[in-house]
Biopython code that builds the backbone (N, CA, C, O; Angstrom):
import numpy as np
from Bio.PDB.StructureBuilder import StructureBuilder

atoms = [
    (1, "UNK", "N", (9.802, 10.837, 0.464)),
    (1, "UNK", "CA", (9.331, 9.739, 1.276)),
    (1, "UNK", "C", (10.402, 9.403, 2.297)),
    (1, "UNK", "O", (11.558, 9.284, 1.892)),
    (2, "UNK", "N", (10.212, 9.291, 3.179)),
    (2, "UNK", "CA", (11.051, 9.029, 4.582)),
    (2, "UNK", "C", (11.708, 7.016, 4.117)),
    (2, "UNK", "O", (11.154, 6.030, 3.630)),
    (3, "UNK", "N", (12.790, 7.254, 4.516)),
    (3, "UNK", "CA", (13.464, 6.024, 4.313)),
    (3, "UNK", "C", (13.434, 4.828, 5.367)),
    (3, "UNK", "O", (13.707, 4.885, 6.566)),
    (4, "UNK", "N", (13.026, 3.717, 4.602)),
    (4, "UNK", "CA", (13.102, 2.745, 5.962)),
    (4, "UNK", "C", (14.253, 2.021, 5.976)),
    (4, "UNK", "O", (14.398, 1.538, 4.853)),
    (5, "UNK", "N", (15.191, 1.693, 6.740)),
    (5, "UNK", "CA", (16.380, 0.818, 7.129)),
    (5, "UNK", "C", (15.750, -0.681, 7.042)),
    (5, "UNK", "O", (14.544, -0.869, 7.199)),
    (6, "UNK", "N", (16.663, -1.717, 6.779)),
    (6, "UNK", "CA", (16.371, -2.674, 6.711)),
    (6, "UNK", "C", (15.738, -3.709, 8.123)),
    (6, "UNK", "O", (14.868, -4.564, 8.289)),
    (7, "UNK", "N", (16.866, -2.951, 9.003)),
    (7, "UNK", "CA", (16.021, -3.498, 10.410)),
    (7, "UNK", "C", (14.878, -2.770, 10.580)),
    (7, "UNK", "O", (14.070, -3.610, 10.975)),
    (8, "UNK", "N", (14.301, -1.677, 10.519)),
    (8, "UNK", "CA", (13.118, -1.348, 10.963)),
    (8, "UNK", "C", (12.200, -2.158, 9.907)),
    (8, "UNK", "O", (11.072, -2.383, 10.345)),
    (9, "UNK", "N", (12.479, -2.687, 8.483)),
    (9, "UNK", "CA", (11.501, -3.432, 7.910)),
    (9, "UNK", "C", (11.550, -4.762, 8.383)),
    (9, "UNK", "O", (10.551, -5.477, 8.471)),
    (10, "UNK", "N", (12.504, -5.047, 8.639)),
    (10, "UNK", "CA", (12.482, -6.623, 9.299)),
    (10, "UNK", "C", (11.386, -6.880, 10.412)),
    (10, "UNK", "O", (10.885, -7.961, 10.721)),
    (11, "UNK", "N", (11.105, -5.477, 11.002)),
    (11, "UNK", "CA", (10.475, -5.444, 12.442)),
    (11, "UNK", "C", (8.852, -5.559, 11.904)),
    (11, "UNK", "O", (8.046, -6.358, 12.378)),
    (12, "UNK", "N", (8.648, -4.893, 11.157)),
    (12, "UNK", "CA", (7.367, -4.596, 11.078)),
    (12, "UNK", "C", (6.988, -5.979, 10.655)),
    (12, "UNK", "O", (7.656, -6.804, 10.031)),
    (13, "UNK", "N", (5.674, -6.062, 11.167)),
    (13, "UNK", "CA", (4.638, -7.413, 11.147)),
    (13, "UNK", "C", (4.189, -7.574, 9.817)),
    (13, "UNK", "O", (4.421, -6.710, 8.972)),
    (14, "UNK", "N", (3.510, -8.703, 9.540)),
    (14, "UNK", "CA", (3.019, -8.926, 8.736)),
    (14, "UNK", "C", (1.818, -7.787, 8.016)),
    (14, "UNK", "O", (1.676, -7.317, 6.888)),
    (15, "UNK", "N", (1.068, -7.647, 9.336)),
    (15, "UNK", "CA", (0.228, -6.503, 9.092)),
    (15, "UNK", "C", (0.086, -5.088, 8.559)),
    (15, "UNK", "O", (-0.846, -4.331, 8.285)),
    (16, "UNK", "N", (1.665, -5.052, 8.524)),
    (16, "UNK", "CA", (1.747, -4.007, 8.199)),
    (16, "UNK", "C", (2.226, -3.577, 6.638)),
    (16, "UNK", "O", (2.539, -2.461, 6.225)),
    (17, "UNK", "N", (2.176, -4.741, 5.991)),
    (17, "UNK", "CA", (2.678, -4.004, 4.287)),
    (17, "UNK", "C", (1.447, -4.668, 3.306)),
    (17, "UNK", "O", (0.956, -5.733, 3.680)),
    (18, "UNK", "N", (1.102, -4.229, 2.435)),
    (18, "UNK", "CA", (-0.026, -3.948, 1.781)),
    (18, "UNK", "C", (0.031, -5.774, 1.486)),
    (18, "UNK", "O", (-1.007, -6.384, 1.742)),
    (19, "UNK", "N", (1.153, -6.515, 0.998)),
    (19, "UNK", "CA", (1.166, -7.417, 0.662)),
    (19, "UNK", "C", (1.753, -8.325, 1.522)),
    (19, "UNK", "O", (2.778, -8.831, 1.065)),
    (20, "UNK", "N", (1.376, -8.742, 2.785)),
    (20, "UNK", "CA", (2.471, -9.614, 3.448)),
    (20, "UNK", "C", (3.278, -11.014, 2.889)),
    (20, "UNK", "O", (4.489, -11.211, 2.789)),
    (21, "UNK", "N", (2.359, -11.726, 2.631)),
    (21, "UNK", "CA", (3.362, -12.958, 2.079)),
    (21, "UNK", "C", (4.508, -12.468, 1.369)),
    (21, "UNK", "O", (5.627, -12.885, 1.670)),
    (22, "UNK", "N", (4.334, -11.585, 0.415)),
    (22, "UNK", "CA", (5.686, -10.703, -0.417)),
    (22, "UNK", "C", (6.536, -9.869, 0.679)),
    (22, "UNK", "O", (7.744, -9.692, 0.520)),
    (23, "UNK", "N", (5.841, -9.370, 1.792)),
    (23, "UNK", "CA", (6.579, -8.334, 2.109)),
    (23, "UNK", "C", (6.521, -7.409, 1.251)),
    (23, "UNK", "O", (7.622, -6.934, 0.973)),
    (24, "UNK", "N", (5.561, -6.930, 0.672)),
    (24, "UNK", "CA", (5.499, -5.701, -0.483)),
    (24, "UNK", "C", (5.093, -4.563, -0.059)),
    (24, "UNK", "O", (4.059, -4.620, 0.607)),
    (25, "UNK", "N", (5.553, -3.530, -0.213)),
    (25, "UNK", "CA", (4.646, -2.141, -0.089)),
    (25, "UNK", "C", (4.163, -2.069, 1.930)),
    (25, "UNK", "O", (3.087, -2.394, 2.432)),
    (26, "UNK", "N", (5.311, -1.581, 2.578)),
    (26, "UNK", "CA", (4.836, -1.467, 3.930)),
    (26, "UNK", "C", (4.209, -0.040, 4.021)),
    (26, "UNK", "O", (4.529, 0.851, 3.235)),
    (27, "UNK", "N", (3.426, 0.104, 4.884)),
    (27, "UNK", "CA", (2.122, 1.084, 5.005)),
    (27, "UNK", "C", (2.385, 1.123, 6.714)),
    (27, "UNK", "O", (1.641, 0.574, 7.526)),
    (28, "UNK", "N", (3.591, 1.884, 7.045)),
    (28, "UNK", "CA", (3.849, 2.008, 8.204)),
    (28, "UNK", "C", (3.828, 3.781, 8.432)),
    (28, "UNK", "O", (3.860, 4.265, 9.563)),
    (29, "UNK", "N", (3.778, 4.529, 7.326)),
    (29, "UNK", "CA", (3.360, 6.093, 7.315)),
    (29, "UNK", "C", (2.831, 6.880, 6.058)),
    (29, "UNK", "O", (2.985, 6.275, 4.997)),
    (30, "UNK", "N", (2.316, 7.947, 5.995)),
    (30, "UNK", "CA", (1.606, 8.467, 4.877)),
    (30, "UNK", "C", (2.557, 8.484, 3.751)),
    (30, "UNK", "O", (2.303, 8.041, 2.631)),
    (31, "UNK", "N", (3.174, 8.782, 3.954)),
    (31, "UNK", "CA", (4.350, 8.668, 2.602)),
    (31, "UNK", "C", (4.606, 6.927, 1.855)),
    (31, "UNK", "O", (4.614, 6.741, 0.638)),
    (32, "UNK", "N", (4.740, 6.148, 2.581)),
    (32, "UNK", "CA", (4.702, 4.701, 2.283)),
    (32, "UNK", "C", (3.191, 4.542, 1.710)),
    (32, "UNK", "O", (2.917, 3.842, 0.736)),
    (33, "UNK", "N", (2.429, 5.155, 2.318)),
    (33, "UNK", "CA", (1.186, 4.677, 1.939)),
    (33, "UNK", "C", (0.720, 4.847, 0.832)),
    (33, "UNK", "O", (0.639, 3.904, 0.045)),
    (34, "UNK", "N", (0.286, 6.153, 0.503)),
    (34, "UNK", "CA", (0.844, 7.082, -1.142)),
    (34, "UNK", "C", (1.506, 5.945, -2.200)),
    (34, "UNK", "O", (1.069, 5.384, -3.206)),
    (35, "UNK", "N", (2.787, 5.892, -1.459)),
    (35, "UNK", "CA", (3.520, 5.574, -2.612)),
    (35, "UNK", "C", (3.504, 3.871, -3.080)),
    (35, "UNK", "O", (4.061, 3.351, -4.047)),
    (36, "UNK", "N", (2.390, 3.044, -1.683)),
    (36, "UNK", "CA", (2.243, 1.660, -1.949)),
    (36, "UNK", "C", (1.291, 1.814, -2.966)),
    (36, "UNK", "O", (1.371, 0.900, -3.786)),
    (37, "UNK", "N", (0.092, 2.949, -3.303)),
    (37, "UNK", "CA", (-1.166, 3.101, -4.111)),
    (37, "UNK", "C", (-0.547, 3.248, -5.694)),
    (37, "UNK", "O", (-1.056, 2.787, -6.715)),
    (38, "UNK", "N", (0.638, 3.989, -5.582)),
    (38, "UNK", "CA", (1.456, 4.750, -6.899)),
    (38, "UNK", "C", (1.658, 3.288, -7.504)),
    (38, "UNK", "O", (0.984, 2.877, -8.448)),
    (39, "UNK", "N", (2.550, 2.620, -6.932)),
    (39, "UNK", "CA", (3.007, 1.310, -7.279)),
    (39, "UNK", "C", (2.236, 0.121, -6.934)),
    (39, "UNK", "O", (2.895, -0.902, -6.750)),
    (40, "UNK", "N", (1.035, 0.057, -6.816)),
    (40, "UNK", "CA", (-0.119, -0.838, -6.491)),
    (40, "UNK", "C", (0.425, -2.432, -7.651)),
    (40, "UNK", "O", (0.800, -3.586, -7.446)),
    (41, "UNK", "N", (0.066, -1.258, -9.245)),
    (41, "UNK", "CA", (0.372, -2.372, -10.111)),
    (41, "UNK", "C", (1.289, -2.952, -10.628)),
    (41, "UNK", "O", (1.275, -3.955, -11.341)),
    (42, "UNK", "N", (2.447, -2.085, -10.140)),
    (42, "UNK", "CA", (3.837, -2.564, -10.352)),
    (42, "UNK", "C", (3.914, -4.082, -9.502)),
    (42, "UNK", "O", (4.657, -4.927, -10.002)),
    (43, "UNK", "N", (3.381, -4.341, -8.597)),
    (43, "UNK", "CA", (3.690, -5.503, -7.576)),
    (43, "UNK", "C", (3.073, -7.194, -8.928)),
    (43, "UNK", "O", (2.162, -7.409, -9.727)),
    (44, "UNK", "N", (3.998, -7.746, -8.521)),
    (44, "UNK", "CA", (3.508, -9.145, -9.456)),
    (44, "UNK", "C", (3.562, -10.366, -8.779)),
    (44, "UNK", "O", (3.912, -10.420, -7.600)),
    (45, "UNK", "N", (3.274, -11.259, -9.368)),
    (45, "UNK", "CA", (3.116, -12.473, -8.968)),
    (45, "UNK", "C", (2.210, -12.859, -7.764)),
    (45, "UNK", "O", (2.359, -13.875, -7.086)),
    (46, "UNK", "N", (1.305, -11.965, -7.600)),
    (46, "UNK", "CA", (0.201, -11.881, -6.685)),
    (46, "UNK", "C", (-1.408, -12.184, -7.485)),
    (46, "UNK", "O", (-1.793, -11.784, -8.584)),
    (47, "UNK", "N", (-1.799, -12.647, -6.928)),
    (47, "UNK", "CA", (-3.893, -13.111, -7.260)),
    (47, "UNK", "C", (-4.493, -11.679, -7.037)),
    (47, "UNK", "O", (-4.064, -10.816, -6.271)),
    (48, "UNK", "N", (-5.843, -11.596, -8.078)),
    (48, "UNK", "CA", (-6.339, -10.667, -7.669)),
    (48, "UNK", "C", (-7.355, -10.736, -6.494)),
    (48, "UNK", "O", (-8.185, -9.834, -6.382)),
    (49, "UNK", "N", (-7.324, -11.701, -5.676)),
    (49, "UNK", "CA", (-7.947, -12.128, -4.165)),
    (49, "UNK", "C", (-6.595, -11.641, -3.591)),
    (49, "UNK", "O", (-6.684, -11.546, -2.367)),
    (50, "UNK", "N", (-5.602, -11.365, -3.975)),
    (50, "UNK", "CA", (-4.489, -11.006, -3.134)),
    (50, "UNK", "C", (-4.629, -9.943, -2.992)),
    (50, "UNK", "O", (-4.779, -9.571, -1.828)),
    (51, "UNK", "N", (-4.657, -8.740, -4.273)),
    (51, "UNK", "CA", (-4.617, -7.519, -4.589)),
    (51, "UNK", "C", (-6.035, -6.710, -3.512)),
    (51, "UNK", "O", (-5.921, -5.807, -2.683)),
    (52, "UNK", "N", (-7.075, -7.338, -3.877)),
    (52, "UNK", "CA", (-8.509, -7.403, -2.990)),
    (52, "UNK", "C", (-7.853, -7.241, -1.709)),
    (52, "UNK", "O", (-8.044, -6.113, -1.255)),
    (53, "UNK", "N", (-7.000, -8.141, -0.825)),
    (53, "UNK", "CA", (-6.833, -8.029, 0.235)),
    (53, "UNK", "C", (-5.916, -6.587, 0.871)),
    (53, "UNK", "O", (-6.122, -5.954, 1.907)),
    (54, "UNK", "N", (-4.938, -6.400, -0.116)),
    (54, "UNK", "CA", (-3.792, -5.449, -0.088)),
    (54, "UNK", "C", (-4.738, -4.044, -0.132)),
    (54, "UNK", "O", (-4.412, -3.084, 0.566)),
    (55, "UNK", "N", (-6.070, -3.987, -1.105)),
    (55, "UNK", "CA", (-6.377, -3.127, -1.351)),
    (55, "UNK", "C", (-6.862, -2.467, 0.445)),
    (55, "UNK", "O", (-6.381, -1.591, 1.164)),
    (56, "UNK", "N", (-7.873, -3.303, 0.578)),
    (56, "UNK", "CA", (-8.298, -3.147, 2.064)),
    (56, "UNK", "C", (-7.288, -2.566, 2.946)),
    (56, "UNK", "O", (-7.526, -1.608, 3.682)),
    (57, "UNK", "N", (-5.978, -3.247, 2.853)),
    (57, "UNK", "CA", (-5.448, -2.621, 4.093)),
    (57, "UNK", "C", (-4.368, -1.442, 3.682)),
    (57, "UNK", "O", (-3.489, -1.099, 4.472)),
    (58, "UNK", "N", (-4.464, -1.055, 2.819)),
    (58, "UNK", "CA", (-3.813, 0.050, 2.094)),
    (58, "UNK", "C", (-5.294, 1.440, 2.680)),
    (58, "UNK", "O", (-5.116, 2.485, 3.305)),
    (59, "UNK", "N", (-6.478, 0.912, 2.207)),
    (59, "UNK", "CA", (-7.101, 1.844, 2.538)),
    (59, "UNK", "C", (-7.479, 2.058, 4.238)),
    (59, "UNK", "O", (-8.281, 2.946, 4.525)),
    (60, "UNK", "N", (-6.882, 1.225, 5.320)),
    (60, "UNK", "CA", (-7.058, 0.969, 6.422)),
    (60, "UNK", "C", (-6.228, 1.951, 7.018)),
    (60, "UNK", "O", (-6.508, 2.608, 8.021)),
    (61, "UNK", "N", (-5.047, 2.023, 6.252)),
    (61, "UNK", "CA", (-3.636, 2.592, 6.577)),
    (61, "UNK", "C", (-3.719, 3.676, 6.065)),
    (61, "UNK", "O", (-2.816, 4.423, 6.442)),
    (62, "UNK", "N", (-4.819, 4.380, 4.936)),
    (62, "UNK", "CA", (-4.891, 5.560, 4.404)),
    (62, "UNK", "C", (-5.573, 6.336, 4.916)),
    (62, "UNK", "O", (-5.493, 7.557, 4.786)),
    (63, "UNK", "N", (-6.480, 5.623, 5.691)),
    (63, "UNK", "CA", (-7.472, 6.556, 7.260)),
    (63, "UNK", "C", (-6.532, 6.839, 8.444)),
    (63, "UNK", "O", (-6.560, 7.939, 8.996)),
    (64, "UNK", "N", (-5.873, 6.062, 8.759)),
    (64, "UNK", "CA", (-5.238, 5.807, 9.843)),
    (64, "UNK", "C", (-3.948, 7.232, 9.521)),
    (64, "UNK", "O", (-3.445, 7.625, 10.574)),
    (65, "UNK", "N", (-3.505, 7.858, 8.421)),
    (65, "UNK", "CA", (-2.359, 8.471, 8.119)),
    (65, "UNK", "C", (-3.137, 9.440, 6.979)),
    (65, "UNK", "O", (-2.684, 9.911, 5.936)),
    (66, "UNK", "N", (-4.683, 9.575, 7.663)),
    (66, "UNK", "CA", (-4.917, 10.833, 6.848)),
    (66, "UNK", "C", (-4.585, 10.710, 5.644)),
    (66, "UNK", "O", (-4.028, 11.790, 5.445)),
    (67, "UNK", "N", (-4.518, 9.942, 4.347)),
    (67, "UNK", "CA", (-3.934, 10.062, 2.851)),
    (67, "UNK", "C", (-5.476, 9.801, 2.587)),
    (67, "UNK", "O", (-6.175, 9.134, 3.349)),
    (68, "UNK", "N", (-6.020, 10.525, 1.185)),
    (68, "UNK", "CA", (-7.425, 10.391, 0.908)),
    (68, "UNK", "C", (-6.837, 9.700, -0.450)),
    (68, "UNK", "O", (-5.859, 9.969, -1.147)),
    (69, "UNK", "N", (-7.910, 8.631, -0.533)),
    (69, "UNK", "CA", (-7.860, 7.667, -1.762)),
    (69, "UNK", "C", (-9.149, 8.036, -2.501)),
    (69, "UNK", "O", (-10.100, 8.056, -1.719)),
    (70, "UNK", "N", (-9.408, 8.271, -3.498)),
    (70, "UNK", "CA", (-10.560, 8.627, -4.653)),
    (70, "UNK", "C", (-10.849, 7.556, -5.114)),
    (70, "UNK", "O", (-12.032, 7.633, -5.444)),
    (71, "UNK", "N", (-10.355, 6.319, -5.397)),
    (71, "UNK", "CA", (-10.812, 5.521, -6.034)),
    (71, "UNK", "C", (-10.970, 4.245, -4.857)),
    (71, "UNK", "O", (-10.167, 4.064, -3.943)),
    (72, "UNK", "N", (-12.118, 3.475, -5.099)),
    (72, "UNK", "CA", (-12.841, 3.007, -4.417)),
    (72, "UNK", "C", (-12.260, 1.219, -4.877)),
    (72, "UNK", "O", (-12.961, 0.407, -4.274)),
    (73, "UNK", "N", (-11.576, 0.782, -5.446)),
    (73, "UNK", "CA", (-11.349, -0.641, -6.053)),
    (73, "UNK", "C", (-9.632, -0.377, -6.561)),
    (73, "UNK", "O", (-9.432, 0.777, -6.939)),
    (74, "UNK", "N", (-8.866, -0.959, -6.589)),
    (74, "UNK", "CA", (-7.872, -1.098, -7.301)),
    (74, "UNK", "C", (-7.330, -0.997, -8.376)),
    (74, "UNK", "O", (-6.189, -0.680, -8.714)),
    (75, "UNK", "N", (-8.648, -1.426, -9.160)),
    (75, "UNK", "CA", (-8.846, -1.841, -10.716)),
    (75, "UNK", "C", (-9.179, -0.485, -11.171)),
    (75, "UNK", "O", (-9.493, -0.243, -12.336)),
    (76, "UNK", "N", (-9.089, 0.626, -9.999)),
    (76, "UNK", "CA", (-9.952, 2.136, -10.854)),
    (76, "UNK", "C", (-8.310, 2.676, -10.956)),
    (76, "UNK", "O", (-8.075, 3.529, -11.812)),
    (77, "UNK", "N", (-7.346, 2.257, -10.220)),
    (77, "UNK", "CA", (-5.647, 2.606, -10.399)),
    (77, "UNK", "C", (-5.225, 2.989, -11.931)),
    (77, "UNK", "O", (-4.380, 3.848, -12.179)),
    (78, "UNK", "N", (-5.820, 2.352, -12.776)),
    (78, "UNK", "CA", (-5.196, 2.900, -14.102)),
    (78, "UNK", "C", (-5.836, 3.730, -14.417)),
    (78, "UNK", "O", (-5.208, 4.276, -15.324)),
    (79, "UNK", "N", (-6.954, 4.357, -14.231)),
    (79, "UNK", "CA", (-7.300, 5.395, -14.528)),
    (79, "UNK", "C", (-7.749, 6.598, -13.871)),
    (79, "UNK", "O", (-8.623, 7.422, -14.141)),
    (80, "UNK", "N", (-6.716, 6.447, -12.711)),
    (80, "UNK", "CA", (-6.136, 7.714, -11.991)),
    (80, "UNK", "C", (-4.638, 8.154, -11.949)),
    (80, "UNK", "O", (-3.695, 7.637, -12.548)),
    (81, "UNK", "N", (-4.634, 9.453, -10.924)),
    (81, "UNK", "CA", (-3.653, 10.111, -11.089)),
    (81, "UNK", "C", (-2.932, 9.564, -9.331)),
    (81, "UNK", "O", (-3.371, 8.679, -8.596)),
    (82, "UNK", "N", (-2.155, 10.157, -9.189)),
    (82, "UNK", "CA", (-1.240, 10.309, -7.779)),
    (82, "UNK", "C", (-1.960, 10.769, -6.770)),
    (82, "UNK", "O", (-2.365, 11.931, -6.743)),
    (83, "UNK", "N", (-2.258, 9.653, -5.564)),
    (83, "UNK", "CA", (-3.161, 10.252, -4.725)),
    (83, "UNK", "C", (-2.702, 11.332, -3.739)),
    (83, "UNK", "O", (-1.551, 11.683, -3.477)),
    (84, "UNK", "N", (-3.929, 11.802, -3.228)),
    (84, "UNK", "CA", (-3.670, 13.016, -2.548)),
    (84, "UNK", "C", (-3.550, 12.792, -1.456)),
    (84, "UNK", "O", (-3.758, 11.647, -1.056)),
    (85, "UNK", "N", (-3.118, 13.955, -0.460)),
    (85, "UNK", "CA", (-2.395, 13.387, 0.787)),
    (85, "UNK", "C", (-3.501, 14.951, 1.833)),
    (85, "UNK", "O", (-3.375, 15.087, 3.050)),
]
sb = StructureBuilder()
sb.init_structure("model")
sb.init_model(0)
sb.init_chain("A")
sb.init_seg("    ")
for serial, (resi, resn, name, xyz) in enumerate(atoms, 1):
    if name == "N":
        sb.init_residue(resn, " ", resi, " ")
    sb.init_atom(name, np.array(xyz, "f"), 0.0, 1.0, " ", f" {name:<3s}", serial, name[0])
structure = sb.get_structure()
């Protein structure tokens, strides 16, 4: 996965990480993106109206960077594998 520096995360908008209020999981390239899905449920202290929202733009960012997601809801995450790219 390509490394982000702290100033280039500082830069990126709100829009751009799966979880903004956290700043969690930025979805600024296919590799981030992947690996925001890997660690979906690792993220805490979030609502699942939060997760709902993250999910959306995880899959927004997974069209946008070509990564194919198989599972259609969040909640299907535990009972998959490592998505494909």
């Amino acid at each position: 996965m390509s490394k982000i520096t702290e100033q280039k995360r500082e830069n990126i908008g709100s829009g751009g990480f799966a979880f903004p209020k956290q700043r969690k999981e930025p979805l600024h390239d296919a590799a981030h993106v992947r690996n925001a899905i890997v660690r979906f449920n690792q993220v805490e202290g979030v609502t699942d109206k939060e997760r709902d929202e993250a999910w959306k733009r995880i899959k927004r960012a997974a069209a946008e960077f070509n990564v194919e997601v198989n599972e259609s809801s969040w909640r299907d995450l535990a009972h998959s594998g490592k998505p494909k790219s």
